[in-house]
KOLTIFI-489784 format. One record per residue (C-alpha): x, y, z; residue in three letters. Coordinates in Angstrom, 3 decimals. Layout:
u:v:w:rest
X:Y:Z:ALA
...
***
This chain:
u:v:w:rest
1.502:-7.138:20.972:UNK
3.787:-3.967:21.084:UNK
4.903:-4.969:24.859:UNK
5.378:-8.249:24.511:UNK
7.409:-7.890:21.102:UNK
10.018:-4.764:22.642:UNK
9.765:-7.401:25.835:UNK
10.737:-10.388:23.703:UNK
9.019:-12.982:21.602:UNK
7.914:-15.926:23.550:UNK
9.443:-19.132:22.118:UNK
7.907:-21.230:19.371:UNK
10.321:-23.920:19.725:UNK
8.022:-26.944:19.656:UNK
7.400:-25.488:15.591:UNK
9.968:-27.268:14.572:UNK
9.290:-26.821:10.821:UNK
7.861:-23.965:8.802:UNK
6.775:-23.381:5.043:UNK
6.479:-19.283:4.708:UNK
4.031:-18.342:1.263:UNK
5.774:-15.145:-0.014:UNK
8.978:-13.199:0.484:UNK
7.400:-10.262:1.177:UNK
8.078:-7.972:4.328:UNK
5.937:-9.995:6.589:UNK
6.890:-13.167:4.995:UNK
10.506:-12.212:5.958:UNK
9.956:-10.983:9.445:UNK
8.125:-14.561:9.968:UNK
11.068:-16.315:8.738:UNK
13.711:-13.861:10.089:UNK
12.326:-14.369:14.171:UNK
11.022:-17.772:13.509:UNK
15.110:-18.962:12.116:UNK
15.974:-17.308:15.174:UNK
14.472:-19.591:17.611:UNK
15.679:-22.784:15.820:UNK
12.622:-23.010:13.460:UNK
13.997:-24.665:10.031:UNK
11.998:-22.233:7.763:UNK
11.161:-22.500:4.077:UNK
9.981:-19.023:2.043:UNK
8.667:-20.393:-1.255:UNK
8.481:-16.854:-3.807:UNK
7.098:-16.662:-6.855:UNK
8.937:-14.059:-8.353:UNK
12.695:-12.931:-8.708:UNK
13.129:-11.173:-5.798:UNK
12.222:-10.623:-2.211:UNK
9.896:-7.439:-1.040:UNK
6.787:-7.642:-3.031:UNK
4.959:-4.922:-3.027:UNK
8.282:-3.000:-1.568:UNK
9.728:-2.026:-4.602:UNK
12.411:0.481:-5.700:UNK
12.537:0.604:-9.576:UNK
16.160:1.101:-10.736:UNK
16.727:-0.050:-14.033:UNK
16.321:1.427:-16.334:UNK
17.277:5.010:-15.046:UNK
20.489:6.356:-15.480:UNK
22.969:7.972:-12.988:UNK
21.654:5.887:-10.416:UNK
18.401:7.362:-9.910:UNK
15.638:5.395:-8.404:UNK
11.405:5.436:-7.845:UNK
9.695:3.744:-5.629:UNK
6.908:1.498:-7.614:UNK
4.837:0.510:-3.687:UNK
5.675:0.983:-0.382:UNK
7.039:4.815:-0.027:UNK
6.487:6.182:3.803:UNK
7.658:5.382:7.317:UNK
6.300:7.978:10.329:UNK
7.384:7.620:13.758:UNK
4.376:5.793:14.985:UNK
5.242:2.926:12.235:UNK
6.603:1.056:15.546:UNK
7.623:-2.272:14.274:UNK
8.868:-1.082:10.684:UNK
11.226:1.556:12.969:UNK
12.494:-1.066:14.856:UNK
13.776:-3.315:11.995:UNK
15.149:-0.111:10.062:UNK
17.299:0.343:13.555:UNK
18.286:-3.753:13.923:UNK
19.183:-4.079:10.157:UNK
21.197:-0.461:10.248:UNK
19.021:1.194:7.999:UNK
18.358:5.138:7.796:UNK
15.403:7.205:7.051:UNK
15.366:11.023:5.571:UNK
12.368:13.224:5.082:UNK
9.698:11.823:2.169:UNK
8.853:13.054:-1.047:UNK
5.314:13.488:-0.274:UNK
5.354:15.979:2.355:UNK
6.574:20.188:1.847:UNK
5.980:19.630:-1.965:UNK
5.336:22.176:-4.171:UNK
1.663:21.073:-4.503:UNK
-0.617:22.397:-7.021:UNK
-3.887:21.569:-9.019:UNK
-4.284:20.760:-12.926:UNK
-8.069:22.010:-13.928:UNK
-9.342:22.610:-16.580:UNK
-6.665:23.409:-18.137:UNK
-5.009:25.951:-15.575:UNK
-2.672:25.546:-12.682:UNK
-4.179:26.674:-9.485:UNK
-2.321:26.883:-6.293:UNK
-4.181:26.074:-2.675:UNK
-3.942:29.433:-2.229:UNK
-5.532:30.976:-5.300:UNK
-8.479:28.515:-5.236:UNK
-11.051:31.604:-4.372:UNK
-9.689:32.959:-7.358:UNK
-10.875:30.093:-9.155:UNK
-14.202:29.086:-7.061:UNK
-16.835:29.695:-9.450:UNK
-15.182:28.088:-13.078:UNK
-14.421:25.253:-10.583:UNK
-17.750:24.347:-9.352:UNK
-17.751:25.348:-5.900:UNK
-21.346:25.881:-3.905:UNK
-21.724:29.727:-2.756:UNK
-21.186:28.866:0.485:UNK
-17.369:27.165:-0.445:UNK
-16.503:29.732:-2.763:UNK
-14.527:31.651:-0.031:UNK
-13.040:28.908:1.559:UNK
-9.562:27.146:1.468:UNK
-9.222:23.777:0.626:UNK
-7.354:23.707:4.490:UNK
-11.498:25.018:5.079:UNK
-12.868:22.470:3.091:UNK
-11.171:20.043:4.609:UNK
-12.304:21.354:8.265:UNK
-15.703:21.400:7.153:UNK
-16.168:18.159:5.376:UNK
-13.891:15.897:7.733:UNK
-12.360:17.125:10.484:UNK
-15.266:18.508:12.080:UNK
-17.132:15.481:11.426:UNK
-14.777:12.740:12.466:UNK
-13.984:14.190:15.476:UNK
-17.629:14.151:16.549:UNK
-17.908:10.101:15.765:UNK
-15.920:9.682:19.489:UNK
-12.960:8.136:20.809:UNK
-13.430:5.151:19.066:UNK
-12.579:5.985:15.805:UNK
-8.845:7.149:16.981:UNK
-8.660:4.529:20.175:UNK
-5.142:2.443:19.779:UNK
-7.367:-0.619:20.539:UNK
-9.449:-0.661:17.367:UNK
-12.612:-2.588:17.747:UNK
-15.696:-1.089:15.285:UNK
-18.235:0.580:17.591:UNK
-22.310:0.449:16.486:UNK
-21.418:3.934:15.099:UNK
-18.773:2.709:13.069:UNK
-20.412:0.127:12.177:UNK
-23.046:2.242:10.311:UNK
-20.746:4.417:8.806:UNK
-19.902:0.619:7.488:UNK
-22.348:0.897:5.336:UNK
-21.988:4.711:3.881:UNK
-19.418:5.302:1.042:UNK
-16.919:7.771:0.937:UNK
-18.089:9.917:-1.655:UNK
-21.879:9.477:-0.123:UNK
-21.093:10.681:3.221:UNK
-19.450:13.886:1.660:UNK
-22.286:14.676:-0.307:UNK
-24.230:14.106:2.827:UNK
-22.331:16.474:4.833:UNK
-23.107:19.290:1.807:UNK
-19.776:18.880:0.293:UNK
-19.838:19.725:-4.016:UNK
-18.474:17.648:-6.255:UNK
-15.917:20.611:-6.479:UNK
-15.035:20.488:-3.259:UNK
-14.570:16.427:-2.806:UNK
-12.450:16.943:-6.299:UNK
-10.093:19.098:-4.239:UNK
-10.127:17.448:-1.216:UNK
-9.654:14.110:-2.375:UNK
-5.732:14.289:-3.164:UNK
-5.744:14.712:0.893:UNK
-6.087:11.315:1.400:UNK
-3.500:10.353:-1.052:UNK
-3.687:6.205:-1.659:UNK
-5.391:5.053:0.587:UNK
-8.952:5.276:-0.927:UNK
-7.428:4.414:-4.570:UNK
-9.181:6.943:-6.480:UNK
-12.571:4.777:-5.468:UNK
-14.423:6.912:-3.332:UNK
-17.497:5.497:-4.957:UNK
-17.350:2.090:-2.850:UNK
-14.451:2.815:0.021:UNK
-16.262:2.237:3.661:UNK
-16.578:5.514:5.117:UNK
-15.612:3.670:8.424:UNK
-12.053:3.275:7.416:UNK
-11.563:6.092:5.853:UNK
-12.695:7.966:9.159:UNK
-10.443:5.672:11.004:UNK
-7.747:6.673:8.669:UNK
-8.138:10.614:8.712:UNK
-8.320:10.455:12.527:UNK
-4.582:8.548:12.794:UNK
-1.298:10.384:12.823:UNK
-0.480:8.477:9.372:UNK
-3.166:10.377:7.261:UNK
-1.909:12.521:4.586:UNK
-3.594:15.805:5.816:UNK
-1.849:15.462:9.170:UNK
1.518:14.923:7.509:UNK
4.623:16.397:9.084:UNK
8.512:16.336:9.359:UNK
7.579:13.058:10.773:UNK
6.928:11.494:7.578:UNK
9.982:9.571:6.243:UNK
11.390:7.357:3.251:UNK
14.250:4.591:3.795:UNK
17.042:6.095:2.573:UNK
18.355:4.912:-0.170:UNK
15.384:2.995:-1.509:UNK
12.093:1.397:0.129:UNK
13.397:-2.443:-0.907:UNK
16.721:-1.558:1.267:UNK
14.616:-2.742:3.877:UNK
13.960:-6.074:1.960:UNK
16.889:-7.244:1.014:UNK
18.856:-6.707:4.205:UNK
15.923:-8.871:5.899:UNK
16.601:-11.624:2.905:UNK
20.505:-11.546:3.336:UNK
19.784:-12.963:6.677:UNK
18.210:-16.072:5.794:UNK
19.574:-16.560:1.908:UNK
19.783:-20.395:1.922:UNK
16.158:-20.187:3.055:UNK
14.015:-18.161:0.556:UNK
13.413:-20.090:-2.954:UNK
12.580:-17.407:-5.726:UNK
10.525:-17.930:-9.008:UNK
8.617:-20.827:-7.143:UNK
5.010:-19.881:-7.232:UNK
2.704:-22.081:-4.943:UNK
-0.754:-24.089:-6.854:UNK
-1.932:-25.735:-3.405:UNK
-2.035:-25.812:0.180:UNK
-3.317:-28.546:2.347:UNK
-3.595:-29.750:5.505:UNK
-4.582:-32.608:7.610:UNK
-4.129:-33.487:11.322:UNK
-0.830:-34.174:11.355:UNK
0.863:-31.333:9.067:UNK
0.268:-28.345:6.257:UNK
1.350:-29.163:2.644:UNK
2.382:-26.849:-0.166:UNK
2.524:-27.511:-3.262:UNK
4.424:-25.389:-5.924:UNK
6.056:-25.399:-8.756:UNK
9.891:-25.627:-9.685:UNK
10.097:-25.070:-13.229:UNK
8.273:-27.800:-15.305:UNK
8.036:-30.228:-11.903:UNK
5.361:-30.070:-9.060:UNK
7.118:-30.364:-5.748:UNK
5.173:-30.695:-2.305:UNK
6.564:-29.925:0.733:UNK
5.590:-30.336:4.384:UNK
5.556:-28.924:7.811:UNK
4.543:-28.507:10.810:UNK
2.371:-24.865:10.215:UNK
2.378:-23.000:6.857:UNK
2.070:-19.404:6.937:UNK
0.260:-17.701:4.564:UNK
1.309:-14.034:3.650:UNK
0.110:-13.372:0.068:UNK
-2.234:-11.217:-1.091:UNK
-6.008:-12.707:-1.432:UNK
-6.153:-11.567:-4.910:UNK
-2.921:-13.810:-5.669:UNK
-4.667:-16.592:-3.360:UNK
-7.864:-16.641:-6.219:UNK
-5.101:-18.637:-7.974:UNK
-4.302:-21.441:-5.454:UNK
-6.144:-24.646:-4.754:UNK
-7.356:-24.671:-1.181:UNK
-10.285:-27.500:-1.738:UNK
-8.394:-29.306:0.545:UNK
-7.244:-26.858:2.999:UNK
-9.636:-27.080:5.517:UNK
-10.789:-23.680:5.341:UNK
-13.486:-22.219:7.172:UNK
-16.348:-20.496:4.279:UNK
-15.908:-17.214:6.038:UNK
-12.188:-17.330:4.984:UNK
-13.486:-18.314:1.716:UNK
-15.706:-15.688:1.480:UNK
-12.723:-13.160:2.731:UNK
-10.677:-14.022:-0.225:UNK
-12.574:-14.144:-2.872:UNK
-14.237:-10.405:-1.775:UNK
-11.506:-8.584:-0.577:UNK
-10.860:-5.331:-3.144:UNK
-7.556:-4.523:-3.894:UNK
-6.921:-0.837:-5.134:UNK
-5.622:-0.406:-8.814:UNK
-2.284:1.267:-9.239:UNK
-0.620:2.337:-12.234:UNK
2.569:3.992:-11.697:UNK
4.313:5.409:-15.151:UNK
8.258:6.446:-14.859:UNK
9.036:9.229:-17.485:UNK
13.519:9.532:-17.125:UNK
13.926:13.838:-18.409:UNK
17.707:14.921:-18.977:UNK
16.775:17.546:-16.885:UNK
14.300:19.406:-14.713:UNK
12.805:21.544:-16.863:UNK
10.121:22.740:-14.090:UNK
10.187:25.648:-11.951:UNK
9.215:23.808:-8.780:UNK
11.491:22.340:-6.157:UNK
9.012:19.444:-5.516:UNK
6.955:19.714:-7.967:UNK
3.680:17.173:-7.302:UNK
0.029:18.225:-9.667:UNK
-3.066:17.127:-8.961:UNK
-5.136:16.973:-12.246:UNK
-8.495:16.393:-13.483:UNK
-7.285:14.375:-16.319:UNK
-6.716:10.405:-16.402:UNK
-3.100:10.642:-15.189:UNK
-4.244:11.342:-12.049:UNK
-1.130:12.418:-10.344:UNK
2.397:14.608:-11.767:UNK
5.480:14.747:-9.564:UNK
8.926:14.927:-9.473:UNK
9.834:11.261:-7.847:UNK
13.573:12.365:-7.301:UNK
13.396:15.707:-6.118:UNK
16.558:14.964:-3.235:UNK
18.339:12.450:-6.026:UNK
21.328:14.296:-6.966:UNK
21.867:15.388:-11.250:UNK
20.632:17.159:-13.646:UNK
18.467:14.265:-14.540:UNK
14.872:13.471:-13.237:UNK
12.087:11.089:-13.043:UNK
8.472:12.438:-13.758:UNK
6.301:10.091:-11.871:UNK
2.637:9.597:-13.443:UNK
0.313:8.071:-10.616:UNK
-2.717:6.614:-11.592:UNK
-5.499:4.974:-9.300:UNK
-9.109:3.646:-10.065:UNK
-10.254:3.407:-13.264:UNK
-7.582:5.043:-15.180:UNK
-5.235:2.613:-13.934:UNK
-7.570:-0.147:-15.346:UNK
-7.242:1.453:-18.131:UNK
-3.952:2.188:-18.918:UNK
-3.159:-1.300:-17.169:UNK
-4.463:-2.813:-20.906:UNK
-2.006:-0.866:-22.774:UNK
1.455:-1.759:-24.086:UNK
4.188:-0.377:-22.125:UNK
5.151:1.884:-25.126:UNK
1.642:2.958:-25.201:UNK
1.546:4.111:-21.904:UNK
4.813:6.028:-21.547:UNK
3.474:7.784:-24.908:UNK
0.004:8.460:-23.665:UNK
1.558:9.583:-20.345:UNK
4.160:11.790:-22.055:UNK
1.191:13.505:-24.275:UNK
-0.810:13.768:-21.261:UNK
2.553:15.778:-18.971:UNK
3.257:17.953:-22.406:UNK
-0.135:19.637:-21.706:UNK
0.572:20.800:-18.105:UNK
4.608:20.841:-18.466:UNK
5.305:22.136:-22.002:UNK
8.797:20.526:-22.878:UNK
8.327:17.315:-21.683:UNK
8.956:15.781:-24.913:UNK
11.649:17.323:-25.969:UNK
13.734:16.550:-22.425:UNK
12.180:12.456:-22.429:UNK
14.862:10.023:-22.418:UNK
13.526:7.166:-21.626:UNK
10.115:5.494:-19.872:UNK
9.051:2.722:-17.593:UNK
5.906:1.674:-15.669:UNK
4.517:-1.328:-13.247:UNK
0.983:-1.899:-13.476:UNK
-0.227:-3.430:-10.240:UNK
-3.608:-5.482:-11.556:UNK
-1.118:-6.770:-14.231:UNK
1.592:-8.641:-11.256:UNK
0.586:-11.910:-11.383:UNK
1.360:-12.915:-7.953:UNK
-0.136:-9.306:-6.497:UNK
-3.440:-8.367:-8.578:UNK
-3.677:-4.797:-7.064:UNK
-1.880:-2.589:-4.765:UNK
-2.869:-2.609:-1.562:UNK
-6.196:-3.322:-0.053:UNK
-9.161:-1.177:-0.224:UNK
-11.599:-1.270:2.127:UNK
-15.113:-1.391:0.718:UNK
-18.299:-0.410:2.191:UNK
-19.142:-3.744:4.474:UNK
-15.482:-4.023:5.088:UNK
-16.504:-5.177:8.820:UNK
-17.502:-7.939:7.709:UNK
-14.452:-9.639:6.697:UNK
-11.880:-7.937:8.240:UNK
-11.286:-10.365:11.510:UNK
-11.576:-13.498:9.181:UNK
-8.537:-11.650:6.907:UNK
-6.267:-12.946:9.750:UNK
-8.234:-15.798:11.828:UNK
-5.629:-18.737:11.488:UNK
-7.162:-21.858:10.239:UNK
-5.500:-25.639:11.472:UNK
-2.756:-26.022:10.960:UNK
-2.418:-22.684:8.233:UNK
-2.124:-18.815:9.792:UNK
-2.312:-15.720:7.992:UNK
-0.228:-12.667:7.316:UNK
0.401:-9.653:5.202:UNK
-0.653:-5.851:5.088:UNK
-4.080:-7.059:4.349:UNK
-4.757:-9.123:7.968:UNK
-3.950:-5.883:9.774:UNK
-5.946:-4.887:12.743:UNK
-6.652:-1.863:11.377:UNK
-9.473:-1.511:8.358:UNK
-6.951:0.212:5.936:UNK
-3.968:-1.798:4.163:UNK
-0.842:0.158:2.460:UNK
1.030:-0.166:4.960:UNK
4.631:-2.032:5.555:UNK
4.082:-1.338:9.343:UNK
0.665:-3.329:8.918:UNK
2.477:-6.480:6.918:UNK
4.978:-6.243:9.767:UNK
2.563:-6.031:12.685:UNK
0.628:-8.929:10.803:UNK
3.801:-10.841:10.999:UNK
4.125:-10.412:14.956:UNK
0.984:-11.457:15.607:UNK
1.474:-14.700:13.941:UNK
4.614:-15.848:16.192:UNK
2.505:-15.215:18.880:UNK
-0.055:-17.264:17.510:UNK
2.380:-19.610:16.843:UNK
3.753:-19.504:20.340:UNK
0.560:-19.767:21.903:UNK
-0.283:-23.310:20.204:UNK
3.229:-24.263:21.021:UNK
***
């Protein structure tokens, strides 16, 4: 895919029509290359804006200040999202999420990386952790482990291997515990890999988080090649929609997709009316959980696609936005891991310039879920009493507060995807077009773990050459 895309997209000129489901990025990649080659493209979008789940809040902060509410990290091996920063002009700078000034909330007390000894026993740890770093830990329980499954689980061409496969079956949390690891130790471990297990080590597929930890895009490996598109993540999004403005329709959600012989249908709504258009292929790049939603009865369907969308887990996000007149922190980069429901405490603006700040609160998993039921007044109050404990003044330097909820989006239902133990099993029906319909989005990815706008991107490539292949 990666030669024949820098080599050139084969033609999919005998497509003469196209109805794209979502303005996402892959959604707009389709539609960008596709309107290149003469393709008369319609993006139907339910909501106000292109990007989905690329979003830079920016109202309501003041002194143009800005947080990223999905999509936050580029690296260098992110090969099709670097090429589209380069052809729409776009720049990176380092990210937020890497040389931060990282510490743990527990039990009450800050703890540094490097005082965890210090802290060993009140924490939990086994005797046989307690003079270990959490760099150690991390050896022990993962490293060391992973890179004893083989080749495999770090090959370029990703294809689950009979050992995989079994580790398929295993849980995150389980195969920690398995390996000796406390609950201590996994508690201190765990903000290593960041997102993509979603606070749900419980039910993640160990397979994919191996696969994960053993790429150059896992948190733990994260260097000076981790970046952020300057400016704001949905930079990216709106330069690809500027392209092709006459051909993205906003705040028209889709009800139904069909199909027969001869074309695709979509159906979708336009205010109070039902429109339904038609086309030669229809490509699908919204998120399964938004898909529940949609009448496919008549979409000819096969049941294992069926079966993909009605399983596939998305993670729960909950992201809170606390605006402070100033930073009343020591730290430079401040970022906490706690033991408490708000999960996660940084400074999402630590290279925005002003006195002013945005505290970011970053909940996953079931504190999320939780918080995702509360007003939004309630949870920039319960989010504000829970920062007061850790960063006394908080209160007194709150201006204002925001928050997106990511269950709550009605045409996302969840984050990103999480892979669940048996996530094997649907993964190559995630993206197996279907007639006349194909499938994209972060979620049809050839690898196991979503989160990704290099995965909606790649997901997008691989369609065209569907698409030119049935040409």
């Amino acid at each position: 895919m990666r030669h024949t895309f820098d080599g050139g997209l084969p033609s999919s000129n005998n497509i003469e029509t196209a109805i794209i489901v979502g303005a996402g990025l892959s959604g707009l990649a389709a539609a960008y290359e596709l309107a290149k080659q003469g393709t008369r493209v319609t993006v139907l979008e339910a909501s106000d804006r292109p990007g989905g789940r690329t979003w830079t809040y920016r109202q309501p902060f003041a002194d143009g200040l800005h947080a990223e509410a999905g999509a936050m990290t580029v690296t260098e091996q992110c090969h099709y999202t670097m090429h589209y920063l380069r052809e729409m002009g776009l720049e990176t700078e380092p990210s937020d999420l890497v040389d931060t000034d990282f510490s743990y909330y527990r039990n009450g007390i800050r703890i540094r990386p490097d005082q965890v000894d210090d802290h060993a026993e009140a924490l939990g740890l086994h005797a046989d952790e307690q003079h270990l770093t959490v760099a150690d830990l991390f050896a022990r329980y993962v490293t060391k482990f992973n890179e004893n499954i083989g080749p495999e689980v770090a090959a370029l061409d990703w294809t689950p291997t009979p050992h995989l496969l079994e580790l398929d079956r295993i849980s995150v949390r389980r195969i920690l515990e398995d390996r000796g690891a406390s609950a201590a130790a996994i508690g201190l471990i765990e903000p290593l890999f960041l997102e993509m297990r979603g606070g749900e080590l419980e039910s993640a597929s160990a397979m994919a988080w191996a696969r994960y930890e053993s790429s150059p895009r896992s948190f733990s490996a994260a260097d000076a090649q981790w970046y952020k598109i300057k400016g704001g993540t949905d930079l990216l999004a709106h330069a690809l929609a500027d392209k092709m403005k006459d051909r993205i329709h906003y705040r028209k959600p889709v009800v139904r997709i069909t199909q027969t012989d001869q074309d695709a249908q979509v159906t979708f709504l336009d205010r109070d009316r039902l429109h339904t258009v038609s086309a030669d292929r229809v490509i699908v790049t919204a998120p399964f959980s938004s898909m529940r939603r949609l009448n496919l009865s008549t979409a000819r369907l096969s049941a294992a696609k069926h079966t993909a969308i009605r399983k596939l887990k998305y993670v729960s996000v909950l992201r809170i936005y606390l605006q402070m007149r100033t930073k009343f922190w020591p730290e430079d980069r401040l970022m906490l891991s706690t033991d408490t429901p708000i999960c996660t405490v940084r400074d999402a603006t630590p290279r925005q310039p002003g006195p002013r700040k945005i505290l970011e609160c970053w909940l996953t998993g079931w504190p999320a879920q939780a918080a995702a039921s509360m007003s939004e007044d309630e949870r920039v109050d319960f989010a504000l009493t829970e920062v007061e404990s850790m960063l006394p003044g908080a209160r007194d330097n709150f201006e204002l507060g925001t928050s997106v909820a990511w269950d709550n989006e009605p045409y996302a239902g969840g984050a990103y995807v999480l892979p669940e133990v048996g996530h094997s099993e649907l993964m190559a029906h995630t993206r197996t077009p279907e007639g006349r319909i194909h499938f994209a989005g972060e979620h049809t990815a050839f690898e196991p773990n979503g989160g990704s706008m290099n995965y909606a991107l790649e997901s997008s490539i691989r369609v065209l050459l569907e698409l030119s292949s049935t040409s």
